[in-house]
N, C-alpha and C positions, 0 to 999 in steps of 0.2 A: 379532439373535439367531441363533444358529448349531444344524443340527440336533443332536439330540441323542449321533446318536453321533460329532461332531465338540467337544463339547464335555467338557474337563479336567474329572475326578472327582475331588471331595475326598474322605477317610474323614474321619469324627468319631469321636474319642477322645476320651468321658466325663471331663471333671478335669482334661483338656489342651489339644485345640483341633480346630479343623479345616481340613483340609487343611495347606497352611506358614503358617497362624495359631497361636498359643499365646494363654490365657490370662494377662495379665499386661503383653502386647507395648505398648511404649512406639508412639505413633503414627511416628515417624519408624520402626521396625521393620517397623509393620505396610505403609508405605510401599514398605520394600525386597522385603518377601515378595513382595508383590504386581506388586514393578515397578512401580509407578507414582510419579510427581512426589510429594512429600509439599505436604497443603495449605498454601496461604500466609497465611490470615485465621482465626483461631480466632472462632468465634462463639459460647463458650460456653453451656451444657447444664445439664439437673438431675441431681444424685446424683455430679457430678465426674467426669460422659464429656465428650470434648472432641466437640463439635460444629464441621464447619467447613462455610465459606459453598460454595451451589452455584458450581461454575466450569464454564466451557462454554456 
């Protein structure tokens, strides 16, 4: 964990998202915002979120 004032602030925007997330973002999207590898094993979830397995 990094201190606080070295660590990226998201805003949250009510109806829209926070920080470079949106509301609605397909997981490969939310993959790119973030920069990171999208997962490789869905482990599906209740209510129709995608669950995926711990890696690492």
């Amino acid at each position: 964990m990094t201190a606080n004032s070295e660590r990226e602030r998201w805003e949250w925007t009510p109806e829209v998202g926070a920080g470079p997330l949106r509301f609605g973002m397909s997981p490969t999207d939310v993959a790119v915002a973030l920069q990171v590898v999208a997962p490789q094993e869905q482990v599906g979830g209740p209510y129709g979120q995608e669950n995926f397995a711990e890696t690492g």
